[in-house]
C-alpha positions in Angstrom: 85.3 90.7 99.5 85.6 87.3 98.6 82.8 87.1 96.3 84.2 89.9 94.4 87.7 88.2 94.0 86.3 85.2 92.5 84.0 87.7 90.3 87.3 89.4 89.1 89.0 85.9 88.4 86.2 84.8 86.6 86.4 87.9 84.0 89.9 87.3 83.7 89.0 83.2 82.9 86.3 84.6 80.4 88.9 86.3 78.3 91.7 83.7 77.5 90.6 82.4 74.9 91.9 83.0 71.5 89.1 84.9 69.2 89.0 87.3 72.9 92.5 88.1 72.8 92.8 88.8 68.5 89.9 91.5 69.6 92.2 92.6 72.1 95.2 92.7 69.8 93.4 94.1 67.0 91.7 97.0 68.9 94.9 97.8 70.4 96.7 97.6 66.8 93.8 100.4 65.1 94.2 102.5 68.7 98.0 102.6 67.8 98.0 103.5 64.6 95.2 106.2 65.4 97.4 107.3 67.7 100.9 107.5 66.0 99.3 109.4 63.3 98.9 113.6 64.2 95.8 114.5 64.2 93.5 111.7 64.7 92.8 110.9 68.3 91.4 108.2 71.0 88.1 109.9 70.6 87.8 109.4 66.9 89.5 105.8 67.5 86.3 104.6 69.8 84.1 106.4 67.8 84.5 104.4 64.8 85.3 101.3 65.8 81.7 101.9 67.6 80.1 101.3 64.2 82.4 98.7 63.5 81.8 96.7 66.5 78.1 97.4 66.7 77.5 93.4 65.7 79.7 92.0 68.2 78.6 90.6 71.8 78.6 93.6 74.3 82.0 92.3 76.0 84.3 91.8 72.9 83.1 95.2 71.5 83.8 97.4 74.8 87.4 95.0 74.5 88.3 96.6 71.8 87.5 100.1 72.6 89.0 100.2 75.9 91.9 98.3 74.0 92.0 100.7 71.0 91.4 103.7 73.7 94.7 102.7 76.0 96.5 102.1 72.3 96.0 105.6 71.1 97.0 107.2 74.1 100.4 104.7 74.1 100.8 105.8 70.0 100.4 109.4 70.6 104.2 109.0 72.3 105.5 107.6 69.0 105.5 110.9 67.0 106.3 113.1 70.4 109.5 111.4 70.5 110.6 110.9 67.1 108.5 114.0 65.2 108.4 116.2 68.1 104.3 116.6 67.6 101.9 114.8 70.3 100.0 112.2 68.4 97.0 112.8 70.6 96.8 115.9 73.7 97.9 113.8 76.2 101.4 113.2 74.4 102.1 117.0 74.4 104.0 116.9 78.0 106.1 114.2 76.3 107.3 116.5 73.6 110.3 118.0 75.2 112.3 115.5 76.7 111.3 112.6 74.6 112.5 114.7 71.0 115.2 115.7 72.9 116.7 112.1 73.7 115.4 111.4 70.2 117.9 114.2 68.4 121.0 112.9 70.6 119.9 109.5 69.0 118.6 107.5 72.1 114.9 107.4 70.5 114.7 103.8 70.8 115.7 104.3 75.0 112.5 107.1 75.1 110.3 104.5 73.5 111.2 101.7 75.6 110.6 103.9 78.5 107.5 105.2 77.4 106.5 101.7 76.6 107.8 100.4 80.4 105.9 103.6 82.1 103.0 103.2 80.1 102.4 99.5 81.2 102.7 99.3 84.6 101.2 102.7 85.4 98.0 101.5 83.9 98.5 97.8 85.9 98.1 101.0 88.6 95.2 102.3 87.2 93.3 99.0 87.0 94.3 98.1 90.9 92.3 101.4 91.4 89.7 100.6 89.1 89.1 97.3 90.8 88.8 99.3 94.5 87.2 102.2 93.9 84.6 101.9 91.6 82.2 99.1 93.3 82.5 101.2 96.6 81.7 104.2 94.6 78.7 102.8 92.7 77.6 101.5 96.2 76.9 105.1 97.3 75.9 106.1 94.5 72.5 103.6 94.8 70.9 106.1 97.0 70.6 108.6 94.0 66.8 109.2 93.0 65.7 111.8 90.1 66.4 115.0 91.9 70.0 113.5 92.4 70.3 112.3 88.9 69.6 115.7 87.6 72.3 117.8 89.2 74.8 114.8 88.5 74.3 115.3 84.8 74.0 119.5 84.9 77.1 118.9 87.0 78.9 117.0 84.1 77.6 119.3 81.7 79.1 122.6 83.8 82.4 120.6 83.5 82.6 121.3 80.1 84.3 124.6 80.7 86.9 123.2 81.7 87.4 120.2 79.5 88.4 122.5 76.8 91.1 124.7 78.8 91.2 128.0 77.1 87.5 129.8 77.1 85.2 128.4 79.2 82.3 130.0 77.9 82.5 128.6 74.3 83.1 124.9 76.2 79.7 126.1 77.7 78.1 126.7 74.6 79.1 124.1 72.7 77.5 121.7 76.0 74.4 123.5 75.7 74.6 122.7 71.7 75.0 119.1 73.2 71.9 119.4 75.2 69.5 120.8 72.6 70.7 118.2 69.8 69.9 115.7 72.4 66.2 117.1 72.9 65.3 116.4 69.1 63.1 113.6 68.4 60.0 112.4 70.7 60.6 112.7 74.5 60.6 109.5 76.9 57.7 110.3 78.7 54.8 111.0 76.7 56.8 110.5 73.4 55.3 113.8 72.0 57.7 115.5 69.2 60.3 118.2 70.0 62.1 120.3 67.1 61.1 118.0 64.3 59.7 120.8 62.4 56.9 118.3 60.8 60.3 116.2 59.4 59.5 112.2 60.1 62.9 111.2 59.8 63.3 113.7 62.9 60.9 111.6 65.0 63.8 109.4 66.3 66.2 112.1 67.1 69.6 112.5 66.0 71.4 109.1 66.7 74.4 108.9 68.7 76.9 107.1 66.7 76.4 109.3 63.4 76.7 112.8 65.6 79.7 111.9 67.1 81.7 110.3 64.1 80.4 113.8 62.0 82.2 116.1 65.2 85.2 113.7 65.1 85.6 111.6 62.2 84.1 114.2 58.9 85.8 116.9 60.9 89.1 115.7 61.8 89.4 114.6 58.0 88.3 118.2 56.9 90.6 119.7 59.9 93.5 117.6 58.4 93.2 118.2 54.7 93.2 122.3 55.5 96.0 122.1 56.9 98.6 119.7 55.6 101.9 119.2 58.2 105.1 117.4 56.7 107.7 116.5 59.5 111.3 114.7 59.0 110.7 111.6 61.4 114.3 111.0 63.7 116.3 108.0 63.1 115.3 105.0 65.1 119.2 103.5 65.5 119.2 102.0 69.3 117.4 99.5 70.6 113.6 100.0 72.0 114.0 97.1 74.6 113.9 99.1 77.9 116.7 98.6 80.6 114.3 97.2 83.5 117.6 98.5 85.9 116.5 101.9 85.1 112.9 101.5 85.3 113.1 100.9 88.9 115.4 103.1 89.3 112.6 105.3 89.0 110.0 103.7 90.7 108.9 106.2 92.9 108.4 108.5 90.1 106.2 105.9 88.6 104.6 105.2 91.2 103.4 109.0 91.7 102.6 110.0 88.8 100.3 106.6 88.5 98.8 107.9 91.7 98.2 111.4 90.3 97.0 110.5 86.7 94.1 108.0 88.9 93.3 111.1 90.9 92.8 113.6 87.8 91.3 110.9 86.2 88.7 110.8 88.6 88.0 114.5 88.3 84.8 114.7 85.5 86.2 117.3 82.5 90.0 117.4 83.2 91.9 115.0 80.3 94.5 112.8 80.1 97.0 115.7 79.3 96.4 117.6 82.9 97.6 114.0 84.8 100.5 114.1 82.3 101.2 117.6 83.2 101.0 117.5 86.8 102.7 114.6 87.2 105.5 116.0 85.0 105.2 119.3 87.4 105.7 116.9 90.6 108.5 115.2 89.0 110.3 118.3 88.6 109.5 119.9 91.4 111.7 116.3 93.3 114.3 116.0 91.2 117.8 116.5 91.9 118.8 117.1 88.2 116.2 119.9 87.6 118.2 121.4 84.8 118.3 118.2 82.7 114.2 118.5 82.2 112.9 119.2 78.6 116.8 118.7 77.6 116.0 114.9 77.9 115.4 114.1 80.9 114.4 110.0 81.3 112.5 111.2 84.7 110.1 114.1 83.0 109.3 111.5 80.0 109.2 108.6 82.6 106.6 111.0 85.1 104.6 112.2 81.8 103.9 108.9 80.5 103.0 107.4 83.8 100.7 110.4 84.3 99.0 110.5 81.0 98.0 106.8 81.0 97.0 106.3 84.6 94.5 108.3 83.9 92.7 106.3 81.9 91.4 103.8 84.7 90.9 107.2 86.4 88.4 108.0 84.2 86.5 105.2 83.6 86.0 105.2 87.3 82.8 108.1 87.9 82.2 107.0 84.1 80.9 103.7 85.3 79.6 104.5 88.8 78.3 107.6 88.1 77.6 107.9 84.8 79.5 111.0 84.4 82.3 110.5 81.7 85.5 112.1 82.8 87.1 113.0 78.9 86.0 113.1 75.4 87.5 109.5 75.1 85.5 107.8 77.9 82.4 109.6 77.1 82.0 108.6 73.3 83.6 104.9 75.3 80.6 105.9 77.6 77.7 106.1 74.9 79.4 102.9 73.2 78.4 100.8 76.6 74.5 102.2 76.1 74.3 101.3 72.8 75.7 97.5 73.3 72.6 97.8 76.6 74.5 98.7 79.0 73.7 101.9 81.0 76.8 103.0 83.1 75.6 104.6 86.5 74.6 103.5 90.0 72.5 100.8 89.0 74.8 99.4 86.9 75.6 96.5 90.0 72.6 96.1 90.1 71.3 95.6 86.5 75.2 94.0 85.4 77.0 93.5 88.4 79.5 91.2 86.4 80.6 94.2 84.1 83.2 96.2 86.4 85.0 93.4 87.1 84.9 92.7 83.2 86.4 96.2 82.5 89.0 95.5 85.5 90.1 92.3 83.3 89.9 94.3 79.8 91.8 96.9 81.0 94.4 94.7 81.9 94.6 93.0 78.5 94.8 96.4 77.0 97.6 97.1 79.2 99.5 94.2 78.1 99.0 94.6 74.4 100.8 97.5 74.6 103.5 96.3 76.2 103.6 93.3 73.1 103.3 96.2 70.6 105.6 98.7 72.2 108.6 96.3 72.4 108.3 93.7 68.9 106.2 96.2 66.8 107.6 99.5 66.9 109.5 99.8 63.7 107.0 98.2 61.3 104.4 100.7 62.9 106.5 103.8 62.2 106.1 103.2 57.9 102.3 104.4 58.9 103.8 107.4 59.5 105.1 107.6 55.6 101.5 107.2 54.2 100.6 110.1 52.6 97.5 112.5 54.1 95.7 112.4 51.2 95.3 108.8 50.8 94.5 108.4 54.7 92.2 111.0 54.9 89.6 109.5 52.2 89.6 106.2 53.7 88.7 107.5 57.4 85.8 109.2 55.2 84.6 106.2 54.0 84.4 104.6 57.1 83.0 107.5 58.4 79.4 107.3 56.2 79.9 103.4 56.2 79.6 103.7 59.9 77.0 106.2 60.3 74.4 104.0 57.8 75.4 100.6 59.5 74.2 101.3 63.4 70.3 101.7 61.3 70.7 101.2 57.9 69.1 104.9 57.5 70.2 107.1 55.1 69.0 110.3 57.2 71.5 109.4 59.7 74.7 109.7 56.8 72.8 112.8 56.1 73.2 113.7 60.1 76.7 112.4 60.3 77.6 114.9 57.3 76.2 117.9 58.4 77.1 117.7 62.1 80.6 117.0 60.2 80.7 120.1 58.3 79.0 122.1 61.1 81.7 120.7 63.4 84.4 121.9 61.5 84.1 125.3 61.0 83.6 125.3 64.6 86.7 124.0 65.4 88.1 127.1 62.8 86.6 129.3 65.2 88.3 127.4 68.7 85.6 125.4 69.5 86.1 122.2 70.8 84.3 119.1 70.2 84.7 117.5 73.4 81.7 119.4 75.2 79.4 118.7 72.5 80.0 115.0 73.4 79.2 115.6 77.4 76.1 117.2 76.3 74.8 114.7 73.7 75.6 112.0 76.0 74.3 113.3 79.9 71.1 114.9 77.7 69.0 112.5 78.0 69.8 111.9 81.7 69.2 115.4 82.5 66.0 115.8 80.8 64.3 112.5 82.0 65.4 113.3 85.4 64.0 116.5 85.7 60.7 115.6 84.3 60.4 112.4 86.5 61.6 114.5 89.7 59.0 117.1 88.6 56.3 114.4 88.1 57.2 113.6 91.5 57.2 116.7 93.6 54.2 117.6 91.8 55.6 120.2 89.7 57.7 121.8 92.8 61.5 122.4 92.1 61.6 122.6 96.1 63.1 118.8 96.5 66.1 119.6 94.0 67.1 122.1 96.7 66.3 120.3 100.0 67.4 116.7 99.6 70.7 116.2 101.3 72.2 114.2 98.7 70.8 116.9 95.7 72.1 119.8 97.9 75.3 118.7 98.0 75.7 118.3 94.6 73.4 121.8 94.1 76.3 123.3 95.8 79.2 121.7 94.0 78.0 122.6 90.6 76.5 126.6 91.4 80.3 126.8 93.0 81.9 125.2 89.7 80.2 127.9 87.8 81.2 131.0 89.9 84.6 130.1 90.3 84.4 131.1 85.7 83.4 134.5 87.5 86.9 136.8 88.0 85.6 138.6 91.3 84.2 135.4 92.5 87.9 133.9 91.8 90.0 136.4 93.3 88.2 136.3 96.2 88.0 132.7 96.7 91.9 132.8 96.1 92.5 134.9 99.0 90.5 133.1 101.4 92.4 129.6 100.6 95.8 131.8 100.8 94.8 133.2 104.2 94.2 129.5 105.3 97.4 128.0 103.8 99.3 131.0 105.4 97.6 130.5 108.7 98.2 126.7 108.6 102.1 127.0 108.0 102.2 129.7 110.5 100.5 127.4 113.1 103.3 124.3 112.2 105.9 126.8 112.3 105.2 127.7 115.9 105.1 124.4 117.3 108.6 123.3 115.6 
């Protein structure tokens, strides 16, 4: 325990010094503005400041992501409050109470709260981070192929959910995932798959230029189809929070940071279900009921908290397991392999330093937002005056600039362009772009480890099945599929009813 307490202070000596923190600031800054604009999200934040970062030393490039990734989420709560439209997903359960406070002209009261939840829920989040995710990569060591495998079909089967509406087309656009990440020569014997004779093919479909075409290309094409104009409200009162009021709710801080780690640790479920749920549980305890979505400082307080606890909560299984819990921390995810560092069980054993690194960034991202939110909230808000049609063109260009830099390749602007195009008129159609990520990313994983656990057993599937450890998670992710199946559902609904019933009849009895 002590070693790993002077390992954490160390990562927090490695980062005060100045160029560390401008990284910090700076990635923090582009996450912000990414975020107060509608539209563009966390994912499309990391994803090209991936490109842009791809020169730097591993550390100060996964500093500004994570920094850039906890500023989106924190910018998304800008336009909530004063435009009425979540900047990102997860700022959609701030809507209604934060516009509301906005319209009886406390806007700058809903930012500084926001701004006061936001920081020291994620201060919770990184207390979690630091705990859990050592002990969890611990366990995770005893993982072999056959373990490995089921891991990665297990992230995969979460993308059902990660979209919310239809599972099935989160399903297939996972499986489009998987096969993109199939092209090019295989690991083992490096013999060609789906290159169709084309050389260019040979390498596969890079990472970087497939998912700034499904985020960046797309989301400019999404936006300039359909134009929004919003009045912005008045920003009158002052944005410095009243620290009297913030611990006068400390207890819904508090929960809702516990709840947005504990969704967060859930692979597929995003940032907006710990927003949600702890906006539910704030509700569900409060004495003034009637005053939520009317502008209530609790609901905006518990949905804030919520949305960026879950952040930490996320990068948890992301770096012990490999299994990225959002779209956000899985493009964050297949940033850390390109800069060499492969997130999973061995990950404390190949870069034991790194969580504790993360701890310390996470942190600095935290705090950055708390500098921003309180001194740099009204010059921010003229962003929101720049008109789509000059924005747009720009995040174009740095979307081809971005694709051609990670390999100086042409082939792979002509990649970024068509999985851009392609990725739109999915979108048209309600399919989301998230899955595609979990599949490009856990691909590789789940083809390697099947062929190595095959190599293994000799070409018998029989140690998949009979391996305590592969069982278990056998079972877990044949269960996650069924419960998509409406009989299967029901019936599983009844049985956990007849328990809780039983239960509460049992407690009943012996008051």
């Amino acid at each position: 325990m002590l070693q790993g307490l002077a390992d954490l202070g160390n990562a927090y000596l490695s980062f005060m010094n100045p160029l560390t923190l401008a990284y910090g600031l700076g990635g923090a800054f582009v996450g912000i503005v990414m975020g107060i604009l509608p539209g563009l999200s966390a994912t499309l934040a990391i994803a090209l400041l991936t490109t842009l970062t791809i020169k730097l030393q591993t550390n100060d490039a996964i500093l500004v992501l994570i920094c850039s990734y906890v500023g989106a989420l924190y910018g998304g709560s800008r336009t909530a409050i004063l435009l009425n439209i979540p900047g990102t997903a997860a700022n959609a359960a701030s809507c209604a109470d934060g516009y509301a406070l906005a319209k009886q002209g406390q806007a700058g009261r809903a930012i500084g709260i926001a701004t006061s939840g936001a920081f020291v829920s994620t201060l919770i989040g990184v207390i979690c981070l630091a705990l859990f995710t050592p002990l969890l990569a611990e366990v995770a060591l005893s993982f072999g192929a056959f373990e490995f495998f089921w891991l990665a079909l297990f992230g995969v089967t979460m993308s059902g959910s990660i979209v919310g509406g239809d599972p099935l087309k989160g399903w297939l656009m996972g499986l489009l995932g998987l096969f993109i990440a199939q092209v090019g020569q295989e690991s083992l014997y490096a013999y060609n798959r789906f290159t169709f004779g084309w050389d260019d093919l040979s390498g596969g479909i890079a990472l970087i230029p497939a998912l700034v075409g499904a985020f960046g290309l797309a989301e400019v094409l999404t936006t300039l189809a359909d134009p929004i104009e919003r009045r912005i409200a008045d920003l009158t009162d002052s944005v410095l929070p009243r620290w009297r009021e913030v611990f006068q709710y400390r207890w819904t801080v508090l929960r809702s940071g516990i709840i947005g780690v504990m969704t967060g640790l859930l692979p597929g479920v995003g940032e907006d279900a710990g927003a949600w749920m702890s906006y539910a549980a704030a509700k569900a305890v409060s004495k003034e009921k009637e005053k939520f979505g009317k502008g209530s400082i609790d609901g905006l307080m518990a949905a804030e908290t919520g949305d960026m606890s879950s952040i930490p909560g996320h990068i948890i299984p992301c770096l012990a397991l490999g299994i990225p819990g959002s779209a956000p921390s899985a493009v964050l995810m297949a940033a850390m392999i390109i800069h060499g560092v492969q997130p999973g069980p061995m990950l404390m054993i190949e870069h034991p330093q790194f969580i504790y690194h993360v701890v310390a960034m996470t942190t600095l991202a935290s705090v950055t937002i708390l500098l921003f939110g309180l001194f740099g909230v009204r010059p921010l808000l003229h962003i929101l005056k720049v008109r789509r049609n000059i924005l747009m063109p720009i995040v174009y260009l740095l979307c081809v600039v971005g694709a051609f830099a990670t390999a100086s390749r042409l082939f792979d602007v002509y990649a970024m362009l068509a999985i851009g195009i392609g990725a739109f008129f999915l979108r048209r159609r309600g399919y989301e772009m998230a899955p595609l990520v979990l599949g490009l990313v856990l691909g590789p994983l789940l083809d390697k480890s099947l062929r190595r656990g095959l190599v293994l057993s000799d070409g018998s599937i029989v140690p998949f099945f009979t391996r305590p450890i592969a069982l278990a998670f056998a079972a877990v992710t044949i269960f996650t599929i069924l419960l998509y199946v409406p009989p299967f559902k029901r019936a599983v609904r009844r049985v956990t009813g007849g328990a809780a019933a039983g239960v509460k009849a049992l407690f009943v009895r012996r008051a």
